[in-house]
C-alpha positions in Angstrom: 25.5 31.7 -15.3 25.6 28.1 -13.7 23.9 25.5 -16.0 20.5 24.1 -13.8 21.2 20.9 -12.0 18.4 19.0 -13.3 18.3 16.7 -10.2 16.9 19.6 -8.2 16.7 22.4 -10.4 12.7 23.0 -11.1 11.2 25.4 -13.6 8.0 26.9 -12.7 6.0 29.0 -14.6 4.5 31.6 -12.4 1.4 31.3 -10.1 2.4 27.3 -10.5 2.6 24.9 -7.2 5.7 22.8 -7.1 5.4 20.0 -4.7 8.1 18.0 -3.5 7.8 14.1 -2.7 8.5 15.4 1.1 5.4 17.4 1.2 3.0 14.5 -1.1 4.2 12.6 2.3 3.3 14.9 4.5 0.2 15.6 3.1 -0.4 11.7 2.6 1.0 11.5 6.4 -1.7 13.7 7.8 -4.4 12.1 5.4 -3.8 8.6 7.0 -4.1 10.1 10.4 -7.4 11.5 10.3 -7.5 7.5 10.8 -6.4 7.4 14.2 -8.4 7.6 17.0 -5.6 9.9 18.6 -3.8 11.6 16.1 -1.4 12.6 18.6 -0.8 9.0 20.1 -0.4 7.6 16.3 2.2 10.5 15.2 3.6 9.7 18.3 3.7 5.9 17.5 4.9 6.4 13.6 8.1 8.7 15.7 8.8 6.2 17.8 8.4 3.0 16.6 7.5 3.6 12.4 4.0 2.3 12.8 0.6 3.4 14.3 -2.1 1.9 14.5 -5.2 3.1 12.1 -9.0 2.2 11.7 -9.9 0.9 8.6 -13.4 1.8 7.2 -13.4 5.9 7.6 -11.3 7.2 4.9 -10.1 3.4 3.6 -10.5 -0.1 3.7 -7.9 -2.6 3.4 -7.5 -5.6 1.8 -5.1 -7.8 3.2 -3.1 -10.5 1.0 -1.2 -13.4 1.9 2.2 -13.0 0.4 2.2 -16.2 -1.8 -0.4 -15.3 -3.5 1.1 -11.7 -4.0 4.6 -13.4 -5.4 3.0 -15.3 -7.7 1.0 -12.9 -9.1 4.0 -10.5 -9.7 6.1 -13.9 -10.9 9.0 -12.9 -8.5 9.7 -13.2 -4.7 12.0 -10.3 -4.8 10.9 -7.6 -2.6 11.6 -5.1 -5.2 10.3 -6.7 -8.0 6.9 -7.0 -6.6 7.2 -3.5 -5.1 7.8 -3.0 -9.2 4.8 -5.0 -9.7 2.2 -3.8 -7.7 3.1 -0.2 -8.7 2.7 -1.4 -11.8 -0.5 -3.5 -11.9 -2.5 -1.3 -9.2 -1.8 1.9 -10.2 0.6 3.2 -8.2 -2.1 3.2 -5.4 -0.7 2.4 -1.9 0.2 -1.0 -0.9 2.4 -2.1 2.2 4.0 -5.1 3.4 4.1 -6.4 6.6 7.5 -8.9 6.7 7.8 -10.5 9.7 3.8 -12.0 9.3 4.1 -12.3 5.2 1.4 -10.1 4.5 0.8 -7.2 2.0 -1.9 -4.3 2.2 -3.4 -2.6 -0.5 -5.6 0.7 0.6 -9.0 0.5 -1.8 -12.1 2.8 -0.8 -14.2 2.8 2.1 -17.4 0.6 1.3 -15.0 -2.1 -0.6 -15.9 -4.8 2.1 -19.7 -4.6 1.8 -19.2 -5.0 -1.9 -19.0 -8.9 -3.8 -16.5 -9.9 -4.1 -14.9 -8.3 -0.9 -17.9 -9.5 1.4 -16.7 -12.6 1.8 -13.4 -14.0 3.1 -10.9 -16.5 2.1 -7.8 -18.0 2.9 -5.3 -15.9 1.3 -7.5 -12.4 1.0 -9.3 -10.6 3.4 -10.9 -6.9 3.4 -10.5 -5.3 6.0 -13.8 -2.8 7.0 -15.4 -0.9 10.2 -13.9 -1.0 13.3 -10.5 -3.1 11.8 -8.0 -1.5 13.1 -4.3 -1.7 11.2 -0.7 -0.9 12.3 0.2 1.0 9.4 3.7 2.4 9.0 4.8 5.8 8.1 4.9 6.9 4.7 8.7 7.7 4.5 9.1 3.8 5.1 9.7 2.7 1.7 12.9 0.4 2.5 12.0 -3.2 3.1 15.5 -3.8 4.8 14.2 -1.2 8.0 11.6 -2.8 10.2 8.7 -5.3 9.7 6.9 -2.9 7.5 7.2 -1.1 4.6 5.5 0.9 1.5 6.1 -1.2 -1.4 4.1 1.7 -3.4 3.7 4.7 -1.1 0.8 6.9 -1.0 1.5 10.2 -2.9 -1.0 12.0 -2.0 -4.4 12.5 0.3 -7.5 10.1 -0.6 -5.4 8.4 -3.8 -6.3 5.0 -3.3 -6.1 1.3 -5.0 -8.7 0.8 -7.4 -10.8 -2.6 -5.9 -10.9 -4.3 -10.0 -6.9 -4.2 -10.0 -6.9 -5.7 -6.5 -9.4 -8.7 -8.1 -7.6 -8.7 -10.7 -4.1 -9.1 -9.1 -6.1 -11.8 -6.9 -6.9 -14.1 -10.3 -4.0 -13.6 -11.4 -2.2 -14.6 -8.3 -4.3 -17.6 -7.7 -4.1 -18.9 -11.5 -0.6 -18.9 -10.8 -0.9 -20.9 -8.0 -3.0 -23.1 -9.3 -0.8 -24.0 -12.3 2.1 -24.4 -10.2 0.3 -26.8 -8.2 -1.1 -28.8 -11.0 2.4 -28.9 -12.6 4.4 -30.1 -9.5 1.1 -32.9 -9.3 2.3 -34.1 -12.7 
């Protein structure tokens, strides 16, 4: 008998459900869908081009972060540091980058806008409610080097979101960061 080869060799015990990270994508795929206005068009649209376009405010909101603010909260401009980061300090909820506009997404509960202190907006945060609508890309797009944009921490599975007190939280620290960089290059 062949020794298992632990890189895809599973043991189950019966009546168990093995799921692979194909199928959390899937799943996390048609989750995100139910987004879409036209499920078929935005399938279509993630085939073709690796984004489609999604309404916030049904299943999620979105809270959309200026990338500064993001770096220095993880310390690092490295893109896979601070995809290290953020899977890190939210959770392993889903967060993705936009690259070309310097922009990152975290995916926190429907409601999260009409809550302080999401109901407001600033400068380098903004949550993203009702009738927003979002070119998210597909959930097998976790390599920053393809495309504009990319899952920095992918979703793993349906309704799995980011927590909206890690998302604050990453905000302070982010602009506490800032703010100490600023008063030490004023020095």
């Amino acid at each position: 008998m062949m020794p298992p080869d632990t890189a895809h060799h599973v043991e189950a015990q019966p009546g168990a459900l093995i799921q692979t990270r194909a199928d959390r994508h899937l799943a996390a795929g048609q989750w995100l869908l139910s987004a879409a206005e036209d499920t078929q068009r935005a399938r279509k649209e993630w085939a073709d081009d690796g984004i489609a376009l999604l309404r916030c405010g049904t299943l999620f909101t979105a809270v959309r972060l200026a990338a500064g603010l993001v770096y220095a909260a993880a310390d690092s401009d490295g893109l896979r540091d601070v995809d290290a980061y953020l899977r890190q300090a939210l959770l392993s909820g889903p967060v993705f980058a936009d690259t070309r506009w310097g922009l990152y997404y975290a995916l926190v509960p429907e409601g999260t806008d009409r809550l302080p202190p999401w109901s407001y907006r600033s400068e380098d945060a903004q949550c993203l409610g009702p009738n927003a609508y979002l070119g998210v890309p597909d959930p097998t797009h976790t390599d920053p080097g393809i495309g504009f944009s990319y899952w920095c921490v992918p979703p793993h599975a349906p309704e799995t979101l980011c927590s909206p007190d890690e998302v604050a939280q990453l905000l302070k620290d982010g602009r506490c960061r800032l703010t100490a960089a600023e008063a030490n290059t004023g020095a």
